[in-house]
PDB file with SEQRES, HELIX, SHEET and CRYST1 records, atoms N, CA, C and O in Angstrom:
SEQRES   1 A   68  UNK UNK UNK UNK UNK UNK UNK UNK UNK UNK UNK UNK UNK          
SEQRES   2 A   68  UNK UNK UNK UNK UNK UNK UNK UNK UNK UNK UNK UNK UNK          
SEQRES   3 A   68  UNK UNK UNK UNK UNK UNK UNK UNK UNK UNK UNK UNK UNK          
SEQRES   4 A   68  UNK UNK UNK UNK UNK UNK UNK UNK UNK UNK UNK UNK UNK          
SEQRES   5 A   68  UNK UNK UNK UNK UNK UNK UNK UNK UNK UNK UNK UNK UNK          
SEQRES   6 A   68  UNK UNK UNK                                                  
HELIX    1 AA1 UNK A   11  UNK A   19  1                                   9    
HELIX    2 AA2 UNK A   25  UNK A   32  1                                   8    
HELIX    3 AA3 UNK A   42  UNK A   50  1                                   9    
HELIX    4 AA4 UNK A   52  UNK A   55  1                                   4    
CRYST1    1.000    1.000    1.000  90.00  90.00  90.00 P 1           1          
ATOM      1  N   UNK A   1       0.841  -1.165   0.000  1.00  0.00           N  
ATOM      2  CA  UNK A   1       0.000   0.000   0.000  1.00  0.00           C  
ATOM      3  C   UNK A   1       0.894   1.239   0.000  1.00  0.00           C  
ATOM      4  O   UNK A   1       1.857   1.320   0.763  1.00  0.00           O  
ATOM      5  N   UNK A   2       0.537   2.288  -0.940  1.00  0.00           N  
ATOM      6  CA  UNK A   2       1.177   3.384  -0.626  1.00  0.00           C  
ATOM      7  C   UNK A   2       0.824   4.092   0.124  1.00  0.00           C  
ATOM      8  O   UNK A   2      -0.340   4.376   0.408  1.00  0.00           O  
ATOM      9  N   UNK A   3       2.107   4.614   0.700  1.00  0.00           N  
ATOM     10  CA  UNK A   3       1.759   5.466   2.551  1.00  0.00           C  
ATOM     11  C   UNK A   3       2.325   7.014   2.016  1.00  0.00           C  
ATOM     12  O   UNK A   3       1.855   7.853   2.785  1.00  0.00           O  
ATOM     13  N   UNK A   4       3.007   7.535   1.166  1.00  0.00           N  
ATOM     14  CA  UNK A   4       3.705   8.764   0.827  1.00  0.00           C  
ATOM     15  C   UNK A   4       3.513   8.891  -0.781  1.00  0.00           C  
ATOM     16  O   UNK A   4       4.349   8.433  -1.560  1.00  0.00           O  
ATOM     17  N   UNK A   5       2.377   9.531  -1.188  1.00  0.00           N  
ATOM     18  CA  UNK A   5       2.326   9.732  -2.690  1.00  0.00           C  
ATOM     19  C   UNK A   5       3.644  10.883  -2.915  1.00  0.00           C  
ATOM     20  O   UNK A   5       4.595  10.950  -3.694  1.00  0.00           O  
ATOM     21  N   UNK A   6       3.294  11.455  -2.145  1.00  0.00           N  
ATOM     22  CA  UNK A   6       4.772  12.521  -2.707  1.00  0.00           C  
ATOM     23  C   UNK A   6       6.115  11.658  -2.715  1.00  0.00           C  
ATOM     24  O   UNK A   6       6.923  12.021  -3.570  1.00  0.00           O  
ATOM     25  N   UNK A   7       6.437  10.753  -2.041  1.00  0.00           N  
ATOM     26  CA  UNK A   7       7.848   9.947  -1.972  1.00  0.00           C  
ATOM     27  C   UNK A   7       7.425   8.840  -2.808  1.00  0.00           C  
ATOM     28  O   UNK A   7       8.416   8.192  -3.147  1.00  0.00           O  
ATOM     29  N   UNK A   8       6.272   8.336  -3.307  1.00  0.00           N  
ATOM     30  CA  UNK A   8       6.195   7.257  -3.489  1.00  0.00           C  
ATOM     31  C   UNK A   8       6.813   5.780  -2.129  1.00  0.00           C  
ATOM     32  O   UNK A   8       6.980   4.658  -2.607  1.00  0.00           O  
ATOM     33  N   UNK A   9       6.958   5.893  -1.268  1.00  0.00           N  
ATOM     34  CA  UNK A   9       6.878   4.977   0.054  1.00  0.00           C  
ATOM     35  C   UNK A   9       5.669   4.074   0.472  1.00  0.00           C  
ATOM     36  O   UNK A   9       4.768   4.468   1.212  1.00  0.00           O  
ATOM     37  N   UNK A  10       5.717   3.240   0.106  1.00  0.00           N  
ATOM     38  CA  UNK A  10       5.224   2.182   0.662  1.00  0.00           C  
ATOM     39  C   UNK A  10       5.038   1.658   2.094  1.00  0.00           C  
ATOM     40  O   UNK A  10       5.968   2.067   2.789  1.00  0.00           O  
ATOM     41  N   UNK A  11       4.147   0.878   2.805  1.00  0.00           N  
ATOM     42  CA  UNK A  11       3.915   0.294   3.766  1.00  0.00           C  
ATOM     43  C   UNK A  11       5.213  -0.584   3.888  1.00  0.00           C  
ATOM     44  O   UNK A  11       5.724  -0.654   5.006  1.00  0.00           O  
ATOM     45  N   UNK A  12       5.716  -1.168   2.984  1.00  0.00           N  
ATOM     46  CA  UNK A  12       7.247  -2.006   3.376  1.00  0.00           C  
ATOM     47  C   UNK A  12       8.225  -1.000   3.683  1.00  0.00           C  
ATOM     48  O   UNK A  12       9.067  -0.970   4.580  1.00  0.00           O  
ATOM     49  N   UNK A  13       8.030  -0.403   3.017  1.00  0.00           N  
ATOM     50  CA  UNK A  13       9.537   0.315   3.048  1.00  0.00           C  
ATOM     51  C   UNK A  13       9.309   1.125   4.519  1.00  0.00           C  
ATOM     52  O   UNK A  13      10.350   1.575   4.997  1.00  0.00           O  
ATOM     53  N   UNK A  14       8.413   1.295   5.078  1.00  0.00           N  
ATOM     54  CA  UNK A  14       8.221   1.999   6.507  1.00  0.00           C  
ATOM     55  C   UNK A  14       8.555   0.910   7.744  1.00  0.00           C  
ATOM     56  O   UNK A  14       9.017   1.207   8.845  1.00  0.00           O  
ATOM     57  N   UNK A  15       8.114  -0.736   7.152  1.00  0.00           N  
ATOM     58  CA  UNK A  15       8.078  -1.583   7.787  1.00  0.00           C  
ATOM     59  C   UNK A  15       9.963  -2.013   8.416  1.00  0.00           C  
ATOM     60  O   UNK A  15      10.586  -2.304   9.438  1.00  0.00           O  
ATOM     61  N   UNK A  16      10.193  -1.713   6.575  1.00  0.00           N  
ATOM     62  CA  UNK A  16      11.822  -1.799   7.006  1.00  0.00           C  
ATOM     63  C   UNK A  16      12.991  -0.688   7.696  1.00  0.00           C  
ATOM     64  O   UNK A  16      13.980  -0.863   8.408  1.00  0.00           O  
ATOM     65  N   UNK A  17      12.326   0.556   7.085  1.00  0.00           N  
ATOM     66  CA  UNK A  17      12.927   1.533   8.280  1.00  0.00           C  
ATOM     67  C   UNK A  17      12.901   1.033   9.406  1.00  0.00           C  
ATOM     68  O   UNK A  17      13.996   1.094   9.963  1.00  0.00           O  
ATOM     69  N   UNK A  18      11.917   0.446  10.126  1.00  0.00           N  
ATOM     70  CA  UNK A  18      11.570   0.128  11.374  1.00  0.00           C  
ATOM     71  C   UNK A  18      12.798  -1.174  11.941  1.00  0.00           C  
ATOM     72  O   UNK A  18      13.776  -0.914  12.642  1.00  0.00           O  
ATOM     73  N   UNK A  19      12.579  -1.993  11.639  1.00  0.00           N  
ATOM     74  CA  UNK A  19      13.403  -3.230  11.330  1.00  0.00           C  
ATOM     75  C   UNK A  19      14.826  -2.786  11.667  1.00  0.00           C  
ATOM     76  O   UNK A  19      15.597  -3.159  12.551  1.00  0.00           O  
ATOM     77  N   UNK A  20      14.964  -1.683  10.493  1.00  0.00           N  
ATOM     78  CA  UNK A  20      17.175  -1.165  10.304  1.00  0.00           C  
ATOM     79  C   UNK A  20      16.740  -0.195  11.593  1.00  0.00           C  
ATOM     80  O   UNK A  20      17.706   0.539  11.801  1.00  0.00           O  
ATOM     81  N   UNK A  21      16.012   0.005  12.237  1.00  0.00           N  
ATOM     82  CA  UNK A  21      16.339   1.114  13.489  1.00  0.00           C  
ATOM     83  C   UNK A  21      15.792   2.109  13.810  1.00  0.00           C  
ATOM     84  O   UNK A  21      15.920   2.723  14.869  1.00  0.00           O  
ATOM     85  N   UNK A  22      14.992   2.404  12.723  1.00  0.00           N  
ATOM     86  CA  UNK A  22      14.024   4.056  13.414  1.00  0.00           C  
ATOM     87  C   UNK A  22      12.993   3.400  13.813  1.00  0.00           C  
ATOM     88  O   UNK A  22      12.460   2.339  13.487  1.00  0.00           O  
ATOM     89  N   UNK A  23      12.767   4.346  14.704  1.00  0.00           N  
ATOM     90  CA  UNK A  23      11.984   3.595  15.770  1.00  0.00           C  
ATOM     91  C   UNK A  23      10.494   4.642  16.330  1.00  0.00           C  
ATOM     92  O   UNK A  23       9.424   4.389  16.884  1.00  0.00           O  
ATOM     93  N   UNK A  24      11.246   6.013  15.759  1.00  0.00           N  
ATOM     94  CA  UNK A  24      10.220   6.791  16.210  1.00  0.00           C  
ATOM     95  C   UNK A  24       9.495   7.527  14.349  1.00  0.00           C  
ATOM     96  O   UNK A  24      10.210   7.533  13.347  1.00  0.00           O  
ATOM     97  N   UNK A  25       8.051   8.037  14.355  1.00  0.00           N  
ATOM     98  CA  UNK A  25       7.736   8.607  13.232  1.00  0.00           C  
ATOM     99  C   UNK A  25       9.074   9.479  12.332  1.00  0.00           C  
ATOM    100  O   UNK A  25       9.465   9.325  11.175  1.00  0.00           O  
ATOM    101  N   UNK A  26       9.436  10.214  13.179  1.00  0.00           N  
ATOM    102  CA  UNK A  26      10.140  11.249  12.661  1.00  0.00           C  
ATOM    103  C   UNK A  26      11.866  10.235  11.993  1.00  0.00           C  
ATOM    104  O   UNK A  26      12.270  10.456  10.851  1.00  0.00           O  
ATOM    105  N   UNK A  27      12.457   9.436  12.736  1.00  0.00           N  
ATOM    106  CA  UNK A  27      13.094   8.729  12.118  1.00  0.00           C  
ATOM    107  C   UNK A  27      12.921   7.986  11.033  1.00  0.00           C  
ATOM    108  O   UNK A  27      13.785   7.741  10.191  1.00  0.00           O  
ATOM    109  N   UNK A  28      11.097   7.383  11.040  1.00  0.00           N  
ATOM    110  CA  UNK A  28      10.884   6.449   9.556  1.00  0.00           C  
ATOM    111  C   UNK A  28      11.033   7.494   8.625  1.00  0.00           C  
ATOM    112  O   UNK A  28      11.557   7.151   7.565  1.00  0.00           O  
ATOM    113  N   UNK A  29      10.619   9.031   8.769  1.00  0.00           N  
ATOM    114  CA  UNK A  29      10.070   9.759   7.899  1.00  0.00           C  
ATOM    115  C   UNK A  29      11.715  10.192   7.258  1.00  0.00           C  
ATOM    116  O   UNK A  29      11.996  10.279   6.063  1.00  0.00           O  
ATOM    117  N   UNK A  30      12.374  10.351   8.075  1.00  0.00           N  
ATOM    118  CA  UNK A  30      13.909  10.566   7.990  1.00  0.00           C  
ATOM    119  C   UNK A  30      14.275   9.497   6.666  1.00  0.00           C  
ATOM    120  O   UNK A  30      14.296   9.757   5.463  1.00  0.00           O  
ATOM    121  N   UNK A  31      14.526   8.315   7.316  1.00  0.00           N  
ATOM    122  CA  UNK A  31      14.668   6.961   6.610  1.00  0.00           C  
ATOM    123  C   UNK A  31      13.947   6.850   5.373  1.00  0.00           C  
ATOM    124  O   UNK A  31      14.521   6.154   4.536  1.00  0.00           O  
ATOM    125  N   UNK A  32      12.778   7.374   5.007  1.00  0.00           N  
ATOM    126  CA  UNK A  32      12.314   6.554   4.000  1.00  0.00           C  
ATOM    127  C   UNK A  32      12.064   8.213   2.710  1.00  0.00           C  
ATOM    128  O   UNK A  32      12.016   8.100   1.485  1.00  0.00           O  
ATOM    129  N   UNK A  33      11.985   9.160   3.253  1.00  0.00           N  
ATOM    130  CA  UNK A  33      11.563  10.113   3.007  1.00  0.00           C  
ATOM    131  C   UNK A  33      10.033  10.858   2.549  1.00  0.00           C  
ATOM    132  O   UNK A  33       9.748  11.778   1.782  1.00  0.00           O  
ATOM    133  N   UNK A  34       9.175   9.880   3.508  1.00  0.00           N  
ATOM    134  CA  UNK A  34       8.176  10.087   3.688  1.00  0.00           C  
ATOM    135  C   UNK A  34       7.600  11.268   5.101  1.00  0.00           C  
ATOM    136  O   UNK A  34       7.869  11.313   6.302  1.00  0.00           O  
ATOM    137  N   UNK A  35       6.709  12.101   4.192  1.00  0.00           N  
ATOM    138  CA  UNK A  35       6.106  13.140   5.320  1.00  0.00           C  
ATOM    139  C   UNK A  35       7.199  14.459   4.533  1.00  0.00           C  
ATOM    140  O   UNK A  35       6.909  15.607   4.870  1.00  0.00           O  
ATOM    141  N   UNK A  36       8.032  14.348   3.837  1.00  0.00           N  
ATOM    142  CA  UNK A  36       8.813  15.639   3.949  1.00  0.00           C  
ATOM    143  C   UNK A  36       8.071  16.700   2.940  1.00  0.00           C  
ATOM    144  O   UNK A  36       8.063  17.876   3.305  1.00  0.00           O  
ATOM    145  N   UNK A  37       7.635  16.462   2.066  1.00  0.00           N  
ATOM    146  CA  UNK A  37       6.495  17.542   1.328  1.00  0.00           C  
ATOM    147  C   UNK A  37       5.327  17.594   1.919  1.00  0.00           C  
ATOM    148  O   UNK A  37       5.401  18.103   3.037  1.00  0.00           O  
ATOM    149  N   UNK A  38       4.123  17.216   1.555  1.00  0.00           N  
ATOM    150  CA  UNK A  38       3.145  17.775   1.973  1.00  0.00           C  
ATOM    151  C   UNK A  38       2.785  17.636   3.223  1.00  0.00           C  
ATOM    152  O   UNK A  38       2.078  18.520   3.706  1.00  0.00           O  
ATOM    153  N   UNK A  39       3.172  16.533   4.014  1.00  0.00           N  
ATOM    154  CA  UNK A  39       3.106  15.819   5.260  1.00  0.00           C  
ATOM    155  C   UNK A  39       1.535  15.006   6.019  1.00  0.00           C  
ATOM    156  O   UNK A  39       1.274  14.518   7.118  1.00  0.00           O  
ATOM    157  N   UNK A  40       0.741  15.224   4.667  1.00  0.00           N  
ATOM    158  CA  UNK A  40      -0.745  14.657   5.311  1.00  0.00           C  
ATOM    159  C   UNK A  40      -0.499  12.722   5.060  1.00  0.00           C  
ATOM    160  O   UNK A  40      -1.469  11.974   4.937  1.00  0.00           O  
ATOM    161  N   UNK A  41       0.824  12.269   5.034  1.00  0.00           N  
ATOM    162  CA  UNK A  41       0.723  10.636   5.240  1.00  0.00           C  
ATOM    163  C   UNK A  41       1.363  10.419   6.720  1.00  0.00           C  
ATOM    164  O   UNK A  41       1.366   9.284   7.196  1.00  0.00           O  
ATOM    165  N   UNK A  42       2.034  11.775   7.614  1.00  0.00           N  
ATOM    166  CA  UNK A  42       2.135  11.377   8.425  1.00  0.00           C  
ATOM    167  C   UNK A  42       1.354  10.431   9.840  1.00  0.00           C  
ATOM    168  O   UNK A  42       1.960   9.874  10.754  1.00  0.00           O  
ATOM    169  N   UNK A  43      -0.065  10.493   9.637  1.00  0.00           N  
ATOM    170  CA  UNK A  43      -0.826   9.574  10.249  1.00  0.00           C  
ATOM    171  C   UNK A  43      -1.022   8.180  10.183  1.00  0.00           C  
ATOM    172  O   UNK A  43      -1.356   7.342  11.020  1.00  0.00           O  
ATOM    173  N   UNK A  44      -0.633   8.121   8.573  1.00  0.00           N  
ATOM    174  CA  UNK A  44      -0.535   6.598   8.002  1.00  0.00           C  
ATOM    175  C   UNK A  44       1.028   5.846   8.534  1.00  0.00           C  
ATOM    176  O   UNK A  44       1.256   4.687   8.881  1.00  0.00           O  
ATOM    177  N   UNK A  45       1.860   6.937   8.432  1.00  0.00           N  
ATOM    178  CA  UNK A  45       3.244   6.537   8.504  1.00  0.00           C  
ATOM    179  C   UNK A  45       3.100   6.012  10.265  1.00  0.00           C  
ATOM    180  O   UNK A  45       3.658   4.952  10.550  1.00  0.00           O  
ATOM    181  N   UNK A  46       2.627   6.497  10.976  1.00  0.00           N  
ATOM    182  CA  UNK A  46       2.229   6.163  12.288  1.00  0.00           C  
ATOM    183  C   UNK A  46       1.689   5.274  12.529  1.00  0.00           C  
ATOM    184  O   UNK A  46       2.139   4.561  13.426  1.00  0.00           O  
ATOM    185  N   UNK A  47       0.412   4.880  11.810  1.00  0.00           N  
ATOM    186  CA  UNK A  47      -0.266   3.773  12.109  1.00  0.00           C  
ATOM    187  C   UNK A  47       0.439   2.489  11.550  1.00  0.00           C  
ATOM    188  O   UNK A  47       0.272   1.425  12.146  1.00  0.00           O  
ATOM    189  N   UNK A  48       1.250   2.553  10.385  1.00  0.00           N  
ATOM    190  CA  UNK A  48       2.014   1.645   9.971  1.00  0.00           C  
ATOM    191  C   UNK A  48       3.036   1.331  10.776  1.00  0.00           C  
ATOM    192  O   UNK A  48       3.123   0.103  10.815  1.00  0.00           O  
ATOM    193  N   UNK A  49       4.127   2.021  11.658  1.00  0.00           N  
ATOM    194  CA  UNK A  49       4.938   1.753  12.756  1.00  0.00           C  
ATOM    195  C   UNK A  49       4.474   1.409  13.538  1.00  0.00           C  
ATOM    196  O   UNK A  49       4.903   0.329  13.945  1.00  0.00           O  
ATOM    197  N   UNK A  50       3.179   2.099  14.386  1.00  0.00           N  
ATOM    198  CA  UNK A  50       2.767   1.522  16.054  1.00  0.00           C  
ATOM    199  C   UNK A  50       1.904   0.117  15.702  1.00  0.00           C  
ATOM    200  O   UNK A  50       1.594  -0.471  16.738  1.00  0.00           O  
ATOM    201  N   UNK A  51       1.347  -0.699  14.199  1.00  0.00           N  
ATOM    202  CA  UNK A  51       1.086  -1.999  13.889  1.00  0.00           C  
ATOM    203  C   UNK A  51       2.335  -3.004  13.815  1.00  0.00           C  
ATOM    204  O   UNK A  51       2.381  -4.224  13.975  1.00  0.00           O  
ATOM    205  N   UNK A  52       3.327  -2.068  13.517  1.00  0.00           N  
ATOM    206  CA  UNK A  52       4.553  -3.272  12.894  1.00  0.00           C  
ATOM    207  C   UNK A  52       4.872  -3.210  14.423  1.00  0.00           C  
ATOM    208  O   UNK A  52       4.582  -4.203  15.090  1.00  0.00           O  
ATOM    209  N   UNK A  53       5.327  -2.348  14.913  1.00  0.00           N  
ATOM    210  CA  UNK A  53       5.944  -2.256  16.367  1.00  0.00           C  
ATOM    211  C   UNK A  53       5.419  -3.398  17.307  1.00  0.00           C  
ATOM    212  O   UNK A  53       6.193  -3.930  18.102  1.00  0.00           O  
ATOM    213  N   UNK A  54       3.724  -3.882  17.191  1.00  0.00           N  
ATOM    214  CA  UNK A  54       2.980  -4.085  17.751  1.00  0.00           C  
ATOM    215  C   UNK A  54       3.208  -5.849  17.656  1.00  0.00           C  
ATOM    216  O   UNK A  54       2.953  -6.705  18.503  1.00  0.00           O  
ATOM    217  N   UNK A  55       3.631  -5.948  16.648  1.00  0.00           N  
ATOM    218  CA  UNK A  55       3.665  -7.337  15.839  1.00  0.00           C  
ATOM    219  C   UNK A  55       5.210  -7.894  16.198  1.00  0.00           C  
ATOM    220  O   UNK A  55       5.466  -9.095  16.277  1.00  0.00           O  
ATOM    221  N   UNK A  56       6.218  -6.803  16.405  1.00  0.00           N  
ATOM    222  CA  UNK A  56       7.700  -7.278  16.041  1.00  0.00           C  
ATOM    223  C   UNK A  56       7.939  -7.875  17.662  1.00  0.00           C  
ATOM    224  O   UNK A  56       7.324  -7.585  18.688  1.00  0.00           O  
ATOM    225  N   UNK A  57       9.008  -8.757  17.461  1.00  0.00           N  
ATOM    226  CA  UNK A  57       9.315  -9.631  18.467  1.00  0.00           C  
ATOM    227  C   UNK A  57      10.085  -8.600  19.792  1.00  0.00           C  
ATOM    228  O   UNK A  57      10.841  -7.633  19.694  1.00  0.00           O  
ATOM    229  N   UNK A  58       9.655  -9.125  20.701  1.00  0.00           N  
ATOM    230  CA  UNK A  58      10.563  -8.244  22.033  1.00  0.00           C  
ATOM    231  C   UNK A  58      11.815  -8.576  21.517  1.00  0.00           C  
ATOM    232  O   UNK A  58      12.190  -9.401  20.684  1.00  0.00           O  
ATOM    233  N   UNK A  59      12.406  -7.691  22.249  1.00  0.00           N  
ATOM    234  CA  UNK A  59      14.084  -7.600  22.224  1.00  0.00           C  
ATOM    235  C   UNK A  59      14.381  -8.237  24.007  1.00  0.00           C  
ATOM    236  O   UNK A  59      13.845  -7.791  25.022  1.00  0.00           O  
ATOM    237  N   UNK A  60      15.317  -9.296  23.923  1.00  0.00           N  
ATOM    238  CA  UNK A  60      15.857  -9.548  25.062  1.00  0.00           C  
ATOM    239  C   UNK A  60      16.621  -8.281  25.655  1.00  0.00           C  
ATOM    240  O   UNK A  60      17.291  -7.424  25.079  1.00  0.00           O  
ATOM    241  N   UNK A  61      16.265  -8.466  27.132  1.00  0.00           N  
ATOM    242  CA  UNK A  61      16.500  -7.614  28.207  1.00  0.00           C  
ATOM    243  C   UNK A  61      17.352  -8.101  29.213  1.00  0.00           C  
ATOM    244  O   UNK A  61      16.890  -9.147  29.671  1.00  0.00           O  
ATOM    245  N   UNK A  62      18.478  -7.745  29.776  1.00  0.00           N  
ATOM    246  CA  UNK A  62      19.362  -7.977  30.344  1.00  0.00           C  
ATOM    247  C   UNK A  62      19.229  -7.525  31.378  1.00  0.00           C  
ATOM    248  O   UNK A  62      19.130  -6.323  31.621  1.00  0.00           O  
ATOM    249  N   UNK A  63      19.188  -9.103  32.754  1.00  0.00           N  
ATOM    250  CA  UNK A  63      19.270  -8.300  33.859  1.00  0.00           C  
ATOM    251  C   UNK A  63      20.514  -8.645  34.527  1.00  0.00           C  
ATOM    252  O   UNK A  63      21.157  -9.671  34.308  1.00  0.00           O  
ATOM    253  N   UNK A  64      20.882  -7.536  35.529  1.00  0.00           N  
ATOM    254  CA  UNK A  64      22.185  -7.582  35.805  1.00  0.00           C  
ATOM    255  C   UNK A  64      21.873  -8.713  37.059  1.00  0.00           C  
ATOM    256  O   UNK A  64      20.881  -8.465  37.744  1.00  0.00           O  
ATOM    257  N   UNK A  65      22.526  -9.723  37.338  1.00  0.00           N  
ATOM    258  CA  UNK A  65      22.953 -10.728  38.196  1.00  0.00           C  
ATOM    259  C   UNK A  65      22.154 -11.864  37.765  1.00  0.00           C  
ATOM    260  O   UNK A  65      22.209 -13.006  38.222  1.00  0.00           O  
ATOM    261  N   UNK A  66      21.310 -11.370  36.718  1.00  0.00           N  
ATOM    262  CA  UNK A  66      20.825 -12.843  36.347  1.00  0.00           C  
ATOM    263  C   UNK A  66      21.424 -14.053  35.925  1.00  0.00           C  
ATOM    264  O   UNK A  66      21.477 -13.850  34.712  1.00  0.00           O  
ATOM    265  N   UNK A  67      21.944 -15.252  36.121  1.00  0.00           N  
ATOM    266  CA  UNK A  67      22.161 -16.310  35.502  1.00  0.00           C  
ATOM    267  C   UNK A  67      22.253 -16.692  34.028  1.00  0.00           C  
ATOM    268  O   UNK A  67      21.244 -17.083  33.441  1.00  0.00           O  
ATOM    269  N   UNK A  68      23.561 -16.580  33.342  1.00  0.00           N  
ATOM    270  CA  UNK A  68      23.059 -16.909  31.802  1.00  0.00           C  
ATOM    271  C   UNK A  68      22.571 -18.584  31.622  1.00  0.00           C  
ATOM    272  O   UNK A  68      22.170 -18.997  30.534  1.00  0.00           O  
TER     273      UNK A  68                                                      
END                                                                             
């Protein structure tokens, strides 16, 4: 689905910003170059991160004295 007619950006390509490390809107928008002209996909670009976010696997958490 396209999420940035002005960038042409896609729902993947937001999915994979996410994935390589941006983590917040303003980083996917960074990353993919979506939102930087007109900026009315920034809601989509949001809802597409806080779904993928929602879906992607926890990250192990390290506690200090725990037992490996």
């Amino acid at each position: 689905m396209i999420v940035c007619h002005c960038a042409a950006v896609n729902d993947e390509a937001v999915r994979r910003a996410y994935d390589e490390g941006a983590r917040t809107v303003s980083q996917v928008c960074r990353s993919t170059g979506a939102g930087q002209d007109c900026g009315s996909c920034i809601f989509t670009v949001k809802r597409v991160v806080c779904q993928h976010e929602a879906l992607a696997p926890a990250s192990p958490v390290e506690v200090e004295g725990a037992a490996s």
